[in-house]
C-alpha positions as CSV (number, residue, x, y, z in Angstrom):
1,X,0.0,0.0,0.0
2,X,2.9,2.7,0.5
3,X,4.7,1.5,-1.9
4,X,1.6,2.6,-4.5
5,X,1.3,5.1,-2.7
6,X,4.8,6.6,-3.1
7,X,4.6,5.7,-6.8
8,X,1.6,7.8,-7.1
9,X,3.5,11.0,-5.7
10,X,6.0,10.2,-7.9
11,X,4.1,10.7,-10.9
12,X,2.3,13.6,-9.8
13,X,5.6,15.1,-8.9
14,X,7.3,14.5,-12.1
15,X,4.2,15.6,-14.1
16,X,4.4,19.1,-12.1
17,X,7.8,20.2,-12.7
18,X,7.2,19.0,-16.7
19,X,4.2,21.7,-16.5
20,X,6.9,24.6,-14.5
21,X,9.8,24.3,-17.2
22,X,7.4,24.6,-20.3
23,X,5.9,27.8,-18.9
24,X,8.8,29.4,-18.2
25,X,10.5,29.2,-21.4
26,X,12.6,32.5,-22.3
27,X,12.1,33.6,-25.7
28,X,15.2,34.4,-28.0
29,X,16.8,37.7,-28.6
30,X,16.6,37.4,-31.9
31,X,12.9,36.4,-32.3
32,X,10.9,38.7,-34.5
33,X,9.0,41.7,-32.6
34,X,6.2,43.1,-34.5
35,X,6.6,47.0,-34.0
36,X,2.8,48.6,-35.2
37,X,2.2,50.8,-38.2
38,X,1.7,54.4,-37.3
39,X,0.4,57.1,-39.8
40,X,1.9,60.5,-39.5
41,X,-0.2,63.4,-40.9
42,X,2.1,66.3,-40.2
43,X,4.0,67.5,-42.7
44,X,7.9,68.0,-42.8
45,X,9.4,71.3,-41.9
46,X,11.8,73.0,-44.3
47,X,14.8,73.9,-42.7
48,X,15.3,78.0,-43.1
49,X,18.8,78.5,-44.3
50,X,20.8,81.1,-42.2
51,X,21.4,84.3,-43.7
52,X,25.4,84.4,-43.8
53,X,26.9,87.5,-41.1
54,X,28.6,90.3,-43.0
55,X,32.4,89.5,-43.3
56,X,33.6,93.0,-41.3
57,X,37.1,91.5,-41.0
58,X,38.4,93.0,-44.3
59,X,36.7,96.7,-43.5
60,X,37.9,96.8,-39.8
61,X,41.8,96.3,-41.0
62,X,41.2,98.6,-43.7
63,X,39.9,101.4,-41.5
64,X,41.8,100.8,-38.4
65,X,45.5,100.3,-39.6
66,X,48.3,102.9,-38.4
67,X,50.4,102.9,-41.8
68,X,49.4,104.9,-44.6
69,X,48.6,103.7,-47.9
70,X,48.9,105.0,-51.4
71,X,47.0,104.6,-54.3
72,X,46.7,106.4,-57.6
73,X,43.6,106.7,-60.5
74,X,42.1,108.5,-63.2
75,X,39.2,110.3,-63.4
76,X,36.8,112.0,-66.3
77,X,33.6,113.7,-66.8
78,X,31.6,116.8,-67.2
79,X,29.9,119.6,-65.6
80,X,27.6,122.8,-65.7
81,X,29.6,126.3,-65.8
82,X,28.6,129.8,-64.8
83,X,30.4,132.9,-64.7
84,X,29.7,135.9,-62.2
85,X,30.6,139.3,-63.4
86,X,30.7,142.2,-61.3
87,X,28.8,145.1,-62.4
88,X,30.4,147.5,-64.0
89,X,30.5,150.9,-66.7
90,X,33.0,151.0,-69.4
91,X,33.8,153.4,-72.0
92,X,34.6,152.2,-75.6
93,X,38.4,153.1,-76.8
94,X,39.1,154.5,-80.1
95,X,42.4,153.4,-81.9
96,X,44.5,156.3,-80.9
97,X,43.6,155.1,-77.0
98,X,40.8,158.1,-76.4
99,X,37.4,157.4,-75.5
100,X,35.1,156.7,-78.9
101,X,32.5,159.2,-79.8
102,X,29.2,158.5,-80.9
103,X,27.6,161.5,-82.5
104,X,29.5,163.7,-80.4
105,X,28.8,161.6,-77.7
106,X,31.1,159.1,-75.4
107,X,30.0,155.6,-75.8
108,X,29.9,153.7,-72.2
109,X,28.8,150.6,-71.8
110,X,26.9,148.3,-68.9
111,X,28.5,145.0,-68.2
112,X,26.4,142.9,-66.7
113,X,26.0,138.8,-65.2
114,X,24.0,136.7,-66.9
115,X,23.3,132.8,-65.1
116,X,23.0,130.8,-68.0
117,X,25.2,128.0,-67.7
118,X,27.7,126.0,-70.1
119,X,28.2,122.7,-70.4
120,X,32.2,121.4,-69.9
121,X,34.4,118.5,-69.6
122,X,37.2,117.5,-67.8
123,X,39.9,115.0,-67.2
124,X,42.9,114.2,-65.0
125,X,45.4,112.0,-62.8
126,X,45.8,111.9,-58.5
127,X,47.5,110.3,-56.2
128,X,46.1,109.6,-52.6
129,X,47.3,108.6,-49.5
130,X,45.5,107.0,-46.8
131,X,45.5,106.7,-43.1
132,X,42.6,105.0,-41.4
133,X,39.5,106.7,-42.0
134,X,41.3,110.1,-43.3
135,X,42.9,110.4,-47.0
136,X,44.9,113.2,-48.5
137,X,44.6,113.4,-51.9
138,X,46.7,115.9,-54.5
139,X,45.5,116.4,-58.3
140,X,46.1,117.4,-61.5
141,X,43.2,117.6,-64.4
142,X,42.5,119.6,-67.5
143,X,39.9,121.4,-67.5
144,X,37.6,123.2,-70.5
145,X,34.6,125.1,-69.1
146,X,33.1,128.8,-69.4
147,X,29.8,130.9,-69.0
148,X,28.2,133.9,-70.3
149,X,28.2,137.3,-69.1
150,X,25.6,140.4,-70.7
151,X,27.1,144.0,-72.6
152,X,23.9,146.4,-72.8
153,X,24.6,150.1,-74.7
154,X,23.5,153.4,-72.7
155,X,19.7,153.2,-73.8
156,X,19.3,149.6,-71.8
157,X,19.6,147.6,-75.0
158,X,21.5,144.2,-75.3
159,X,24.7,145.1,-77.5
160,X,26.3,141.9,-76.9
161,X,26.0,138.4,-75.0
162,X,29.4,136.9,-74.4
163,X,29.6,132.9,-74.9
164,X,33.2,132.3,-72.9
165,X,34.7,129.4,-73.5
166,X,38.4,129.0,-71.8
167,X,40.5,125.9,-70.9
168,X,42.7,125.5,-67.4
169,X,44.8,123.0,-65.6
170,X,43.8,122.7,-61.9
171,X,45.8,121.3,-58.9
172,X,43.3,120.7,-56.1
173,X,44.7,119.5,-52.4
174,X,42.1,117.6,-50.9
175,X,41.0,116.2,-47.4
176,X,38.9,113.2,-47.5
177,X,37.2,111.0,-44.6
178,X,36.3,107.4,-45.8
179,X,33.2,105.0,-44.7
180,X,32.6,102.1,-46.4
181,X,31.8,103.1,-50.1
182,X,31.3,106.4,-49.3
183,X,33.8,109.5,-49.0
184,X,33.1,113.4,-48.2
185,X,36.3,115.7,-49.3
186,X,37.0,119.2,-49.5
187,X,40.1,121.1,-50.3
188,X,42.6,124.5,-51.7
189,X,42.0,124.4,-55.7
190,X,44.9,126.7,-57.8
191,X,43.9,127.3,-61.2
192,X,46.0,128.3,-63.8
193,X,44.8,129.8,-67.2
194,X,45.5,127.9,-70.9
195,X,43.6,129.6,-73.5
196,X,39.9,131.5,-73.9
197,X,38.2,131.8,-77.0
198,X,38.2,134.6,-79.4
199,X,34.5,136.0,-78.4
200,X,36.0,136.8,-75.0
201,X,38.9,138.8,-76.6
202,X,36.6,140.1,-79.2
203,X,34.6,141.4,-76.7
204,X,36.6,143.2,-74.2
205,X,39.1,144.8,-77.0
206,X,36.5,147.4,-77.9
207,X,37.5,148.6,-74.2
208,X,41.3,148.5,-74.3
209,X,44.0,148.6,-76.6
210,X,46.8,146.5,-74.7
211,X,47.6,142.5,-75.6
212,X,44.9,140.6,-74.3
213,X,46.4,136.9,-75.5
214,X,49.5,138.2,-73.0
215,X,47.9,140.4,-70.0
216,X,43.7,139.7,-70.1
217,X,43.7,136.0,-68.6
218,X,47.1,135.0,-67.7
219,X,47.5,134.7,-63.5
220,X,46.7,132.0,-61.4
221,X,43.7,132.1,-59.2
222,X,42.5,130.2,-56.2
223,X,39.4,127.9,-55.6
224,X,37.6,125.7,-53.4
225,X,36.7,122.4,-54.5
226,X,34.2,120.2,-52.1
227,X,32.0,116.8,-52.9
228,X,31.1,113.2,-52.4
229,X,31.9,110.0,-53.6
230,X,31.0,106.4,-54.0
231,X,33.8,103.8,-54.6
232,X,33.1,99.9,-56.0
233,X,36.4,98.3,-55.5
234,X,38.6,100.0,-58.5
235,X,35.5,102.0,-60.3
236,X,34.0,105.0,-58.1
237,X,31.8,107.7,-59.3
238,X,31.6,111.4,-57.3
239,X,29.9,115.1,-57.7
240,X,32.0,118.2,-56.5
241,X,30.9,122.1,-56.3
242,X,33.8,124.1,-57.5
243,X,33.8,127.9,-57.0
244,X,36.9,130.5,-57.8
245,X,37.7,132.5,-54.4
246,X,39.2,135.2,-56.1
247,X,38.9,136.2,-59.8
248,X,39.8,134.3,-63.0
249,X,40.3,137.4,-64.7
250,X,40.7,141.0,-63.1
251,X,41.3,143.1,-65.9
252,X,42.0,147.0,-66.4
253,X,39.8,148.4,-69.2
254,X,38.9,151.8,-71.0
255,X,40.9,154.9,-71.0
256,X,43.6,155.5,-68.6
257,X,42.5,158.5,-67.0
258,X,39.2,156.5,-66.1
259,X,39.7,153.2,-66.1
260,X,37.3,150.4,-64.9
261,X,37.6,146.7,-63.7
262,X,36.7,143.9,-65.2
263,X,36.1,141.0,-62.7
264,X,35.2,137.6,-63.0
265,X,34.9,134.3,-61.5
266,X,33.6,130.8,-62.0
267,X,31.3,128.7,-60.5
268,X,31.2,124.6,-61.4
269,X,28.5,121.8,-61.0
270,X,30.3,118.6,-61.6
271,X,30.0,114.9,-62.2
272,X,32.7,112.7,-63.3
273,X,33.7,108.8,-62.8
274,X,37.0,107.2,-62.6
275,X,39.1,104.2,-61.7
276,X,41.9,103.5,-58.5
277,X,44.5,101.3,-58.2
C-alpha cells in the first residue's frame, strides 16, 4: 500500500515540474517583434537656411590700420559752368587810346551777369594717401569750361552776349574722410589759365587797346573744390561744387585816365567717374 502510494506522488511530482519548465520558457533575442504601423499626418518642416553674417574683417583692417597707404587713378567727366561778373561801366576806346565818340557823344557801356550756364568737360590723374579713416589726396586735371556774361549800350539795349569758353589746368589738395563706399572731401583748388576763345577777346578789345592773348587772362587764381563719392572696388563715381575765391580774370579796361575793372569768377556743377589702383 505505501509503496503505491509513493509511486503515485512520484508521478504527480514529475508531471508538475514538466508543466513549471514549459511555462517558463525565455524567448530568444533574436525572435521577431512586431513593431505597429503608425500614420503620421504632419508634414515635414523646411529647414530655413541662415542668412550668412557680414564679413567685417576685411573693413575693420582697412579702417583701423596705423600705416598709410597710397594709391593712384584716373578720373573724367563733365559739368555745368557759370560765370559771375561784377557790375560795371565801361567806355569804348578809339584806336588812338581816347574814349570813342558817338555822335559827339562818349559811348559807355553796362557789363552785366547773366546765369546761363555752359556745359564742360574735364579730365585728369591723382594720387592719394591713406590713413585709417582720413585720406589726402593731390590732383592734376584739364579742364575746358566757361559761362556767359551780358554787354547792354547806354539806352538799356543788349549790344552783346558773351559765350566764354576758356580751358585750365587745376591742382586741387584735398582732405577726405572714408566709410565704407562712401567719402566726403574738401580742399585748396589753384587754377591756372590755358587759353579763352576769341568772343571773349573780341569782346573786351572794344574797351582796351593792350595785348589781351598776353595780360587779359594770364594769372593764377585760387578755388575751393568740395564733394562726395561712391567707390566699387577700382570703379568709383563722385559730384563736387567748385567755385573760384578770387577772380579768373581781373582786368584794367577803358581809358587811362578813367579806367574800370573787369572781374570775373567761375562757378562749377560737376560729375565725373574714374578708376583707383
Amino acid at each position: 500500500m505505501k509503496s503505491r502510494l509513493l509511486l503515485l506522488l512520484s508521478l504527480v511530482s514529475t508531471t508538475v515540474l514538466a508543466q513549471v519548465q514549459k511555462d517558463t520558457v525565455v524567448a530568444p533575442k533574436d525572435s521577431v517583434k512586431i513593431t505597429p504601423f503608425v500614420i503620421n499626418d504632419e508634414k515635414p518642416q523646411k529647414k530655413r537656411k541662415k542668412k550668412p553674417e557680414p564679413d567685417t574683417t576685411g573693413y575693420t583692417q582697412e579702417f583701423n590700420r596705423n600705416e598709410v597707404g597710397f594709391q593712384w587713378g584716373i578720373r573724367a567727366g563733365g559739368g555745368l559752368n557759370s560765370l559771375t561778373t561784377k557790375e560795371v561801366s565801361s567806355v569804348r576806346i578809339a584806336p588812338s587810346g581816347t574814349p570813342l565818340l558817338e555822335n559827339g557823344r562818349i559811348i559807355r557801356d553796362q557789363i552785366l551777369s547773366n546765369k546761363d550756364q555752359v556745359m564742360g568737360y574735364l579730365g585728369g590723374f591723382f594720387v592719394r594717401m591713406t590713413r585709417g579713416f582720413f585720406y589726402l589726396q593731390p590732383e592734376i586735371f584739364y579742364n575746358r569750361k566757361g559761362g556767359k556774361f551780358d554787354i547792354l549800350q547806354s539806352d538799356g539795349r543788349l549790344f552783346k552776349r558773351v559765350n566764354t569758353t576758356y580751358s585750365a589746368v587745376n591742382v586741387p589738395l584735398l582732405l577726405g574722410i572714408r566709410f565704407r563706399q562712401a567719402r566726403l572731401f574738401a580742399g585748396p583748388m589753384l587754377e591756372f589759365p590755358v587759353s579763352f576763345n576769341d568772343e571773349l577777346r573780341d569782346a573786351v578789345k572794344v574797351y582796351t587797346n593792350n595785348d589781351l592773348k598776353k595780360e587779359l587772362f594770364s594769372r593764377p587764381s585760387m578755388g575751393l573744390s568740395a564733394g562726395l563719392g561712391f567707390e566699387f572696388k577700382h570703379f568709383f563715381i563722385e559730384g563736387r561744387f567748385e567755385t573760384s575765391m578770387g577772380n579768373i580774370i581781373d582786368y584794367g579796361i577803358g581809358p587811362a585816365s578813367n579806367p574800370s575793372k573787369l572781374q570775373v569768377s567761375s562757378r562749377s556743377l560737376v560729375l565725373a567717374i574714374g578708376f583707383i589702383k
